[in-house]
C-alpha positions in Angstrom: -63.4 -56.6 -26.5 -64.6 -52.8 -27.1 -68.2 -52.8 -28.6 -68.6 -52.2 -32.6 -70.2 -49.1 -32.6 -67.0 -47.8 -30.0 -64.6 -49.4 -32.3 -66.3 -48.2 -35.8 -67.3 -44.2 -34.5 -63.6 -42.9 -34.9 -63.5 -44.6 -38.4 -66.8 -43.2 -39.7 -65.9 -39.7 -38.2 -62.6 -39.6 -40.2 -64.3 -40.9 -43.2 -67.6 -37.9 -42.5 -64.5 -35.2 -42.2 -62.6 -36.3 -45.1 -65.6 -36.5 -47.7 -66.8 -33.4 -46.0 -63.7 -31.5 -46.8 -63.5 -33.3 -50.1 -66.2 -31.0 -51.8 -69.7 -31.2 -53.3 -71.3 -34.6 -53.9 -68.4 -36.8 -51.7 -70.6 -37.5 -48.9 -73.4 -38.6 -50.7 -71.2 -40.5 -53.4 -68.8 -42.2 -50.7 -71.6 -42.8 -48.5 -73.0 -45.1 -51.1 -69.5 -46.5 -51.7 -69.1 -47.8 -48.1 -72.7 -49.3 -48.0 -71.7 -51.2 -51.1 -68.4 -52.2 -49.4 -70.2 -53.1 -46.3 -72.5 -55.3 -48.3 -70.1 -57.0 -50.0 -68.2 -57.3 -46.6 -70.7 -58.6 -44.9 -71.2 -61.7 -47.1 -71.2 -64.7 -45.8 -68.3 -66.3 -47.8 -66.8 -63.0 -48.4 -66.1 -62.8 -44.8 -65.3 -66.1 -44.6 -62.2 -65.8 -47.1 -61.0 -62.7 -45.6 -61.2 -64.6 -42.2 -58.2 -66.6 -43.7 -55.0 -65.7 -41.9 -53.0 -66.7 -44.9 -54.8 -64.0 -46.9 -52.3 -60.7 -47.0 -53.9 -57.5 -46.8 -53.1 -56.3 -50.2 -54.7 -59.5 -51.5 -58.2 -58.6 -49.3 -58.2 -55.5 -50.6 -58.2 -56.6 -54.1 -60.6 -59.2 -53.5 -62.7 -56.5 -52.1 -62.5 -54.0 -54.6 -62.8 -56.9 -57.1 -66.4 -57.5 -56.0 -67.4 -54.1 -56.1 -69.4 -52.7 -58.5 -68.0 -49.0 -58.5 -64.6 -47.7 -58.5 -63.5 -46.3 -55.3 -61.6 -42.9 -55.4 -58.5 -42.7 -53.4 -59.0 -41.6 -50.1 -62.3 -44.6 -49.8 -59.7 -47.1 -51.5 -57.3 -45.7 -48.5 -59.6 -45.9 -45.8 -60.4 -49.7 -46.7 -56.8 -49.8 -47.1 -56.8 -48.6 -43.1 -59.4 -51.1 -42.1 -57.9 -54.1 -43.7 -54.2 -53.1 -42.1 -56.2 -52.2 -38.6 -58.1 -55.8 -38.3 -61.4 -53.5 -38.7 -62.9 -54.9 -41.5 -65.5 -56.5 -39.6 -67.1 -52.9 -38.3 -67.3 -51.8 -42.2 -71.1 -52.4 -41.5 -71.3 -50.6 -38.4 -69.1 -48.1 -40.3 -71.3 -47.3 -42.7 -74.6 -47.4 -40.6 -72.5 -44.7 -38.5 -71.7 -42.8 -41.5 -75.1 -42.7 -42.4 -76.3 -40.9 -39.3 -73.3 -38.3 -39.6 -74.8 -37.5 -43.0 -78.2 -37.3 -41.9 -77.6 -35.2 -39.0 -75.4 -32.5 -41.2 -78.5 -32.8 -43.5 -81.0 -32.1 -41.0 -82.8 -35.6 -42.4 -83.5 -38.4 -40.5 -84.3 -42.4 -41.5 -88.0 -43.4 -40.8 -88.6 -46.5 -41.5 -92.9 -47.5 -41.3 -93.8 -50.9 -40.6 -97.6 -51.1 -41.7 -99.9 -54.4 -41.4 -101.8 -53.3 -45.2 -99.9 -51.3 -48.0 -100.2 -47.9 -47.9 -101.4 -45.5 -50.8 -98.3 -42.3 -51.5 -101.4 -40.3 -50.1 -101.4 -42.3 -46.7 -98.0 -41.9 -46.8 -97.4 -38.2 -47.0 -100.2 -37.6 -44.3 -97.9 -40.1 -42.2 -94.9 -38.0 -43.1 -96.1 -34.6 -42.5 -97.6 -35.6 -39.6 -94.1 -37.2 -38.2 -92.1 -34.3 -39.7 -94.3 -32.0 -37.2 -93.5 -34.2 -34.3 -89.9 -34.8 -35.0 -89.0 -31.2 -36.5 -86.8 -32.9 -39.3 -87.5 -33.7 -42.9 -88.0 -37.9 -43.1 -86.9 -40.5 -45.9 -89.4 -42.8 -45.4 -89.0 -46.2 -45.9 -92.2 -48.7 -45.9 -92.2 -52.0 -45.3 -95.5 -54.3 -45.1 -95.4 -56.5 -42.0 -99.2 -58.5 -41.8 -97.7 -59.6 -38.2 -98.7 -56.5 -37.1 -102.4 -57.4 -37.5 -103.2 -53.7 -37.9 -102.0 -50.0 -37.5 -98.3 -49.0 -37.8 -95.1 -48.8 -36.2 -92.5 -46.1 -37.1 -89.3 -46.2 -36.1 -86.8 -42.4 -36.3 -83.7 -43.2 -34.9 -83.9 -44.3 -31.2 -88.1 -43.1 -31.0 -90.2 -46.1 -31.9 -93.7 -45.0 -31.7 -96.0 -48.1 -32.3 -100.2 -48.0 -32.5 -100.3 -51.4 -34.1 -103.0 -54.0 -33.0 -100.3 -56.2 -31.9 -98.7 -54.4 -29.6 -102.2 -53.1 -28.0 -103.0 -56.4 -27.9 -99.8 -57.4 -25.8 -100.7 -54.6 -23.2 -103.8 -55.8 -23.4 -102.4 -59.9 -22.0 -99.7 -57.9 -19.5 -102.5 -56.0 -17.9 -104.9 -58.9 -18.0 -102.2 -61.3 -16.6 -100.9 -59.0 -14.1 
């Protein structure tokens, strides 16, 4: 079988062009719309029920847009509508992480998420930023996550560009090249 991220692009391309063409606000709106669906998707017993051959596809969709918490305009109720009668509903999640990176790119924004071993003060985290911002040449949305595994310093992750200074990780070159 074709890979997710194969199988999902063509889907979250349409879905980019369509809320593009749709006007201002759609892309951040039905961006939000498919991560909801995704999440709800990608439960557990939510995916477990759909799973169900029995299940019809206009019965999924209602379950689905049952658990939701927003209303989905048209065209998002049709694209789900397009999953569900494709046997895509699984890629929703990769879907929407696609989508995501369509957004960011017409943006000129990228995802950074910082892993730190101590919290870090906004003032910490702005030096961080402009300092990553310079490197990158793109304006960041930071995300920061405490992770005491790391023992010390920080690992920042932009799209496919992990750059990692944390005491772990010096620590494991430190074993390779010791052991070597």
């Amino acid at each position: 079988m074709a890979e997710l991220s194969t199988i999902a692009r063509p889907y979250a391309d349409a879905l980019f062009s369509a809320a593009s063409a749709a006007g201002e606000g759609a892309r951040e709106s039905w961006g939000a719309l498919v991560n909801e669906l995704a999440s709800v998707a990608a439960h557990p017993q939510v995916a477990e029920v759909v799973a169900d051959p029995n299940l019809d596809a206009a019965r999924t969709f209602d379950l689905l847009t049952g658990l939701m918490k927003s209303s989905l305009p048209v065209p998002v109720a049709n694209f789900l509508r397009t999953l569900i009668d494709n046997g895509r509903l699984a890629t929703l999640p990769e879907v929407a992480r696609q989508y995501r990176r369509l957004k960011n790119e017409a943006e000129g924004v990228a995802d950074c998420l910082i892993e730190t071993a101590f919290a870090m003060n906004d003032a910490q985290v702005s030096e961080l930023l402009g300092l990553l911002t310079k490197k990158f040449g793109l304006r960041l949305k930071p995300e920061v996550k405490v992770d005491p595994a790391l023992i010390g310093g920080v690992r920042v992750t932009v799209g496919d560009h992990v750059l990692d200074t944390s005491v772990k990780t010096q620590l494991a070159r430190m074993q390779a090249a010791l052991t070597a």
